[in-house]
C-alpha positions in Angstrom: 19.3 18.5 20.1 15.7 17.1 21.0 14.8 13.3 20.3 14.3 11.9 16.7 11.1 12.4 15.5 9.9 11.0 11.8 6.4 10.1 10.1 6.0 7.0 8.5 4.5 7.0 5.4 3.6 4.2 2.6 1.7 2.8 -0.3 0.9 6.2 -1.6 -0.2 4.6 -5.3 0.2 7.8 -7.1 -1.6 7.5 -10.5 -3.9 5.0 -9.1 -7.3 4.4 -10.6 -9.9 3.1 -8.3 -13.0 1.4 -10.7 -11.6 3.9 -13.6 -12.1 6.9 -11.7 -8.6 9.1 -11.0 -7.3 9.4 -7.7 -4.4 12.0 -8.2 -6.9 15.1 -7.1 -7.7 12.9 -3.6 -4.0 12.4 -3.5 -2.5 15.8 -4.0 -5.1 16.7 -1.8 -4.1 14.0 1.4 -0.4 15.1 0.5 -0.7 18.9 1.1 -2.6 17.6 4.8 0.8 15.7 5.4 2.7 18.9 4.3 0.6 21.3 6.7 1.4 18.1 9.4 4.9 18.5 8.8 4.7 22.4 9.1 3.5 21.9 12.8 5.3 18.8 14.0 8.6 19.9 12.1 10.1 16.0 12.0 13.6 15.2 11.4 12.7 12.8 8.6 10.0 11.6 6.1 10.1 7.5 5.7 8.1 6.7 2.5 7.9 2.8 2.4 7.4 1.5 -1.1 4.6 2.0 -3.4 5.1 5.4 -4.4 3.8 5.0 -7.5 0.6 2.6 -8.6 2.5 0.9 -11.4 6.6 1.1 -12.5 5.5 3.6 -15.6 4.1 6.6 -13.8 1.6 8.9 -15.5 3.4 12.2 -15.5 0.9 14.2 -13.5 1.6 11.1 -10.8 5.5 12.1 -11.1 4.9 16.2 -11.1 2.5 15.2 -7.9 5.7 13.4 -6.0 7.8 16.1 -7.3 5.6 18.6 -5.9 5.6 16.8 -2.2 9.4 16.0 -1.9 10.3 19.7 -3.0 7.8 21.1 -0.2 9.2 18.4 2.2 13.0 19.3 1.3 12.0 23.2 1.3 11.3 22.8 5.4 14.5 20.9 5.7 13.2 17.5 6.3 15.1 14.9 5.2 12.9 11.9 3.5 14.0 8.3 2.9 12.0 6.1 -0.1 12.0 2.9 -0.9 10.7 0.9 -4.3 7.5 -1.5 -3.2 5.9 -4.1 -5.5 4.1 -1.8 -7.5 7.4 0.4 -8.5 10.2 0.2 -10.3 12.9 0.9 -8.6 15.3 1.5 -11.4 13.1 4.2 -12.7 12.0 5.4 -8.6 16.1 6.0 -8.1 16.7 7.9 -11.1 18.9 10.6 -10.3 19.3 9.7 -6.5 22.6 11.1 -6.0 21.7 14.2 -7.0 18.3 14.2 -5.3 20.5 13.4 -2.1 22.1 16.6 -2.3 18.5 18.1 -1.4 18.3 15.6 1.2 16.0 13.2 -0.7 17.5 9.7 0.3 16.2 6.6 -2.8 17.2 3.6 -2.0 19.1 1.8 -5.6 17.5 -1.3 -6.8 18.6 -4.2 -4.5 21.9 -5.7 -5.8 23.3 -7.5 -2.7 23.8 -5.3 -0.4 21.5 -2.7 1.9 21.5 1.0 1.9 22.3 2.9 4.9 22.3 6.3 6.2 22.6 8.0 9.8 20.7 10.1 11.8 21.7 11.8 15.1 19.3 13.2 18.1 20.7 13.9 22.0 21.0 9.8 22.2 23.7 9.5 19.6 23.1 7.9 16.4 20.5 6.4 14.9 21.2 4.3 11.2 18.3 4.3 8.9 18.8 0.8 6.5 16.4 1.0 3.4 15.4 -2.4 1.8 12.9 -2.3 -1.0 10.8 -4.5 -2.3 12.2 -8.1 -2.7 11.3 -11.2 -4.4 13.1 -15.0 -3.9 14.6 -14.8 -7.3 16.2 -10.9 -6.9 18.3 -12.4 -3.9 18.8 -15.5 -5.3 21.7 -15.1 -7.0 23.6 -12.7 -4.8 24.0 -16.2 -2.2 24.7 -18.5 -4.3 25.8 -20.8 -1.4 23.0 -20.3 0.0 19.3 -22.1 -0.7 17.1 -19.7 -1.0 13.4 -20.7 -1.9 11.1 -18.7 0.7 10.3 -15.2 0.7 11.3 -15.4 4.6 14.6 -16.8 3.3 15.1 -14.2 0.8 14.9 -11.5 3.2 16.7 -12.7 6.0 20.1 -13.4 3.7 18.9 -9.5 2.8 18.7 -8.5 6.3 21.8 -10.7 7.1 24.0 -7.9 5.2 23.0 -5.3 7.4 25.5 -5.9 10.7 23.4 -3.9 12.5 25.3 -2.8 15.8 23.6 -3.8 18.9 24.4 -1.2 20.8 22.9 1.9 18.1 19.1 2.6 17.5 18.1 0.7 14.2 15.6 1.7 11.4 14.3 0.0 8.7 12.4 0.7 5.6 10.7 -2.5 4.4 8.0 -3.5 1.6 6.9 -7.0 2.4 3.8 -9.2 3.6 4.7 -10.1 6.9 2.7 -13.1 8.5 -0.1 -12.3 10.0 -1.0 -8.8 8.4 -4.7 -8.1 8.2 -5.2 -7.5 4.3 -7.5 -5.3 2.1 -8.8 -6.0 -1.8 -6.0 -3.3 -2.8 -3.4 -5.1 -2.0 -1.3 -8.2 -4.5 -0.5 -11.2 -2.8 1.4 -14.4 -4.4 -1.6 -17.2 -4.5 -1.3 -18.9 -1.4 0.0 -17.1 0.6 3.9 -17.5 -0.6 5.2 -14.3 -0.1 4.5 -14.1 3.9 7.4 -13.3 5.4 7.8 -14.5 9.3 8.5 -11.8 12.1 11.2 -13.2 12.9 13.3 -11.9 10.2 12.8 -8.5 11.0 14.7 -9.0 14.8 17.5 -6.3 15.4 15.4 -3.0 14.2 14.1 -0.7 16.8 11.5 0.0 14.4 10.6 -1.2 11.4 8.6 1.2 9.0 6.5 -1.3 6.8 5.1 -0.8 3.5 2.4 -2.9 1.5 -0.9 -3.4 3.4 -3.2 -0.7 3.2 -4.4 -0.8 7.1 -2.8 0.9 9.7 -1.5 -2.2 12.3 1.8 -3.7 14.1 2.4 -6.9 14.2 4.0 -9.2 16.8 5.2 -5.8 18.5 4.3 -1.9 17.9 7.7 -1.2 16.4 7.1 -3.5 13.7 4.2 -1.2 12.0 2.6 -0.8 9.2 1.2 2.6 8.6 -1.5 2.0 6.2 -2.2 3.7 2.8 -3.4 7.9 3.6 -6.7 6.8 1.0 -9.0 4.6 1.1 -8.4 2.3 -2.5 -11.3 -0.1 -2.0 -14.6 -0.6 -0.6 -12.9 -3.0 1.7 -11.6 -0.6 3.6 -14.5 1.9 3.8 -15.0 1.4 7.9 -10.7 2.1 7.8 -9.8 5.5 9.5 -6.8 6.4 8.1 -4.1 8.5 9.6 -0.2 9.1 9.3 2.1 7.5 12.0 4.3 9.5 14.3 7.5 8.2 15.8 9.5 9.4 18.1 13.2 7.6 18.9 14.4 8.3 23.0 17.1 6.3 24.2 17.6 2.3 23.2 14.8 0.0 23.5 12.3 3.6 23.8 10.1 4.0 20.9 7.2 6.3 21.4 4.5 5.9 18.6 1.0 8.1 17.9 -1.8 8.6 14.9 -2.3 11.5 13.6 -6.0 11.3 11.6 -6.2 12.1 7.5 -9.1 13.1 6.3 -10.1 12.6 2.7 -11.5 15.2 0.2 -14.0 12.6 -0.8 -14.7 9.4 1.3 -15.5 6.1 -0.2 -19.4 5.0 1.4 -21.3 2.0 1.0 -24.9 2.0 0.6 -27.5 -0.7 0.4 -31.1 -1.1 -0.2 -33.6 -1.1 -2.7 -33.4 0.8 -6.1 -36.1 2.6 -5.2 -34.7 3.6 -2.4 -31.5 4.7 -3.1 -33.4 6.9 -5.8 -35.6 8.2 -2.9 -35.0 12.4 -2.6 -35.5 11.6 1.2 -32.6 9.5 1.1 -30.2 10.7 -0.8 -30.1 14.6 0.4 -28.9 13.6 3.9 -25.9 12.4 1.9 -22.9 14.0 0.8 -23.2 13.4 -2.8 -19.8 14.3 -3.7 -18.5 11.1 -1.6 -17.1 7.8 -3.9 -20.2 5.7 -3.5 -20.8 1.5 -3.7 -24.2 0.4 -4.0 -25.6 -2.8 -3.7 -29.5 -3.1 -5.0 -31.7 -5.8 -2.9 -34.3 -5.6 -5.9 -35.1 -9.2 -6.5 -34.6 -8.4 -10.6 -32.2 -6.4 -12.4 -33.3 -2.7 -12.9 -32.7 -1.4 -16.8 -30.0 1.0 -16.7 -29.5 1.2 -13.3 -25.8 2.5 -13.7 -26.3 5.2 -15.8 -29.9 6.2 -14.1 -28.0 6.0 -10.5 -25.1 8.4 -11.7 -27.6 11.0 -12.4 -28.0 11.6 -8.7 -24.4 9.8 -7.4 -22.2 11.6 -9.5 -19.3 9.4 -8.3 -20.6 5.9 -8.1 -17.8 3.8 -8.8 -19.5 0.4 -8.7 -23.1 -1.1 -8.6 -23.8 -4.7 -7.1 -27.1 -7.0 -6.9 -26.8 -8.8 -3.4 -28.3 -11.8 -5.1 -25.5 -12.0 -7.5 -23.0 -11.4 -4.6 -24.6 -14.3 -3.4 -24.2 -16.6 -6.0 -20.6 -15.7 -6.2 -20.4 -16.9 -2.8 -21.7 -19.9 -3.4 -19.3 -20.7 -6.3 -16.1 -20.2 -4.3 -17.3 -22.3 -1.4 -16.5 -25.5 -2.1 -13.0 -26.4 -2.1 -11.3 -23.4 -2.4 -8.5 -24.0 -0.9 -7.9 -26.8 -3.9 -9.0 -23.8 -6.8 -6.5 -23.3 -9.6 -5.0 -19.9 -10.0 -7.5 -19.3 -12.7 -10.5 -20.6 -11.2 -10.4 -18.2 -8.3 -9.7 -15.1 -11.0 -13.3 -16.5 -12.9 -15.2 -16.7 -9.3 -13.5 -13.1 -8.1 -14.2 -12.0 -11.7 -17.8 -13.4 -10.9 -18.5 -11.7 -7.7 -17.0 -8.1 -8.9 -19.4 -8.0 -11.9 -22.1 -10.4 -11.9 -20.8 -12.4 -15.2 -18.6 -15.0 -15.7 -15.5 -14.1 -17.8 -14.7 -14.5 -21.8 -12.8 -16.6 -23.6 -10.4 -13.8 -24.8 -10.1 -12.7 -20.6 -9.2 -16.3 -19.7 -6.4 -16.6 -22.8 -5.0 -13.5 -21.6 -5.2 -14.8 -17.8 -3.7 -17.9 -18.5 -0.8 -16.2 -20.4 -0.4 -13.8 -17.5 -0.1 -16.3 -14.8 2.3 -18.7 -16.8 4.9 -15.4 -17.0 4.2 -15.2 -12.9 5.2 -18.8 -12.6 8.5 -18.1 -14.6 9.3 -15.1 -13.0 9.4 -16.8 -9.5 11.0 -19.6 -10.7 
């Protein structure tokens, strides 16, 4: 019996659409790669942390796509372990878990108290594998009552605090969180201001700790506490990002051995910039691969008619156009004071920058409505 091995996987978004165009062939496409990945490195485990789906009522091509992967993960005996992130529902992600364990498909329950746990074993003895999905203040709230519990830090400690994890064992955990410090991308939801940062320190006790939520690949505080990024690019922020699938591999206590393994996307996301002109330039655009997701920002000092639709003729797959000038004034309107900017007023400047018009009456009714039912929820 040789030393646990597992990939860490996360923030797949299945179903996602990235400016209206659908992602699911680039993501059954990045799935098989982790399939042929799993054919030659043969791990003892699959660790899926949170975000499996892009929103909590999956398309059903997104479902038939996870389907598709766990059945060609269980068919080469590798036993997988998901969580619920932020963008699932983890009522609906654990549906028919028990049975699916039988297969050796491992879905953590909605949290209701108490932590999951399962155990592993390699030629160093056991290994327990705790699965925590996604949490917010108010879901843990009322499982301590005795307890004040007003932080997202404080909500998962008293979380964490039900594991009685024993010292002396290897620890796993599956988290979906922000943890302080995290180097973010425009994919990702945050809490305004930064509310739902979670400190290090409340992660103490795990030999590793398989993170879910932002979309680059990074550890924080110390490369056991890692997360893995998402395996596609879902911005233009992230266009410079290499993605790639972590490895671990578990020796003895207090060993954790941890490598990259690249991904490679059927279509990349590129950014281009220059004039209109330019970009519409044969010269240019044939050293290109024009199948790639493209951004492009125009320098032209006026607006060219039907640029858009004129551009797509040759960039099949532009997902969005930009004026730098209008990116410019953007800036210029979130500058001052940001830090002191309403909820809403940094929606109408981010609204501003993305698309070069400020937003409509009917948009900002059905903002303000959206953000009131946020500051419920988290009350």
């Amino acid at each position: 019996m040789c030393a646990l091995r597992f990939f860490h996987l996360s923030d797949l978004h299945l179903g996602k659409l990235v400016h209206e165009f659908s992602m699911l062939e680039e993501q059954a496409f990045i799935l098989q790669q982790v399939l042929a990945l799993a054919r030659q490195e043969r791990p003892d485990a699959v660790l899926v942390a949170g975000d499996v789906y892009d929103r909590g009522v999956a398309p059903a091509d997104a479902l038939k796509l996870l389907d598709d992967f766990l059945v060609g993960l269980s068919g080469l005996g590798i036993r997988v372990f998901l969580i619920a992130g932020n963008h699932d529902s983890a009522e609906r992600l654990a549906f028919a878990s028990r049975l699916m364990a039988g297969a050796g498909v491992h879905i953590a329950p909605a949290y209701e108290g108490v932590l999951t746990r399962h155990m592993l074993k390699d030629e160093h003895g056991d290994v327990d594998i705790w699965m925590l999905p996604f949490l917010r203040p108010n879901m843990v709230r009322r499982h301590f009552p005795e307890r004040e519990i007003t932080t997202w830090t404080e909500a998962v400690t008293a979380a964490l605090g039900q594991a009685q994890t024993d010292p002396e064992r290897r620890n796993v955990l599956l988290a979906h969180q922000f943890v302080t410090g995290g180097l973010t991308s425009e994919s990702e939801e945050f809490a305004v201001g930064g509310a739902d940062n979670v400190d290090i320190a409340a992660f103490n006790g795990f030999d590793y700790v398989a993170l879910g939520h932002l979309h680059r690949a990074q550890y924080l505080g110390r490369e056991s506490l890692r997360y893995c990024g998402s395996p596609l690019k879902y911005s233009f922020s992230e266009a410079a990002h290499t993605k790639s699938l972590t490895v671990v591999e578990l020796g003895q206590k207090g060993e954790v051995g941890i490598r990259a393994l690249p991904l490679y996307p059927r279509r990349d996301l590129v950014e281009l910039k220059g004039s209109y002109e330019q970009m519409m330039s044969k010269s240019f655009y044939d050293q290109l691969n024009l199948d790639n997701y493209y951004r492009i920002t125009l320098t032209d000092s006026t607006d060219q008619p039907d640029a858009l639709q004129k551009l797509r003729l040759v960039y099949k797959n532009l997902m969005r156009l930009d004026y730098e000038r209008h990116l410019a004034q953007a800036r210029e309107a979130l500058a001052p004071a940001q830090a002191e900017m309403t909820p809403m007023m940094l929606f109408s400047a981010l609204y501003l920058e993305q698309n070069g018009r400020e937003l409509g009456q009917e948009q900002r009714d059905y903002l303000a409505r959206r953000i009131e039912q946020v500051w419920e929820e988290e009350a």
